[in-house]
C-alpha angles and dihedrals in degrees: 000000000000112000133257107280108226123198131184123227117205127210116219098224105193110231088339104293110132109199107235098238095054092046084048087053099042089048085054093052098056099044098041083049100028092248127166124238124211125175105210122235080240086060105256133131111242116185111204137205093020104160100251085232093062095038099092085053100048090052092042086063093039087045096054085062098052101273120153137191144231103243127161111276096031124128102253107235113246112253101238130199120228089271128184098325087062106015129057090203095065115095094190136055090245085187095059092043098059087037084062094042091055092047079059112037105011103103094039107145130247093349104183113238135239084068107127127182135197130194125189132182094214145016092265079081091201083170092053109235088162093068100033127088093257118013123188103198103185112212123172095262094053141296118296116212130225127185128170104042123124138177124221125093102306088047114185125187116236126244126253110242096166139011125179088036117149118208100268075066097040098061087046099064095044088055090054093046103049090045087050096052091052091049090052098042138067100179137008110317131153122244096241086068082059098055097088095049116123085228105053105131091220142072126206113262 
């Protein structure tokens, strides 16, 4: 007899708030189906182990409170730091920046994946941006910009590309980069294998 196939769902959390009903819904689901519960290093919720058979179910609940979920194509969610609201190091509202960058950028079509982003609201970088695939670092004379960083065992730090910027600037360089990045790539590639290209938008600042 073949053995039960298990699947994870994973929960897109904008800029790492979980609302309250769908983390009280997500805790009753694992426990009511003996489900796992990971929160991602790129701050999302992942339930694992859920039965294939139960999983549209299960999304269809979490769904009807506002819940959304990581799919290909979609634009990935920027991992954000506490920002102004929590920190008093932060010079910038990081929430209400990503909330502006996924106003702007959220229900763009077919993005190819392996993109990640990074916003944080001052140099102690505590999100990142220097090692992801595009980093806001907010200072207090505007945000610098980083692309082409990534983690993992071989790390690179990403280049500098603005600094000063305010955020009008800001969203348009993530727009050039990101189309940038769709026209270049058939099929998932991080930004770092782009920066040699003849064509990148961007020099080094």
């Amino acid at each position: 007899m073949s053995e039960e196939k298990k699947v994870n769902i994973i929960v897109l959390v904008p800029a790492g708030r979980l609302p309250l009903d769908i983390m009280a819904a997500a805790h009753r689901l694992a426990e009511q189906y003996g489900l796992g519960v990971y929160l991602t290093a790129v701050q999302n919720l992942r339930l694992t182990g859920v039965p294939q058979e139960i999983a549209p179910a299960i999304k269809k609940e979490l769904a009807s409170l506002g819940a959304t979920f990581k799919g290909p194509g979609k634009f990935l969610l920027p991992k954000v730091c506490a920002g102004a609201e929590q920190c008093n190091l932060a010079v910038i509202d990081t929430v209400a920046m990503n909330q502006k960058i996924l106003d702007k950028f959220g229900d763009l079509p077919n993005v190819k994946a392996k993109v990640k982003m990074a916003i944080s609201g001052c140099p102690i970088s505590c999100s990142n941006p220097k090692i992801t695939d595009i980093g806001l670092m907010a200072t207090k004379k505007g945000y610098e910009v980083f692309v082409g960083g990534k983690g993992g065992p071989s790390p690179k730090i990403g280049k500098r590309i603005a600094k000063g910027a305010d955020e009008e600037r800001v969203l348009e360089i993530i727009g050039e980069l990101v189309a940038f990045h769709n026209r270049k790539t058939e099929k998932k590639q991080r930004m770092f294998t782009l920066l040699e290209d003849s064509e990148f938008p961007f020099a080094e600042v």
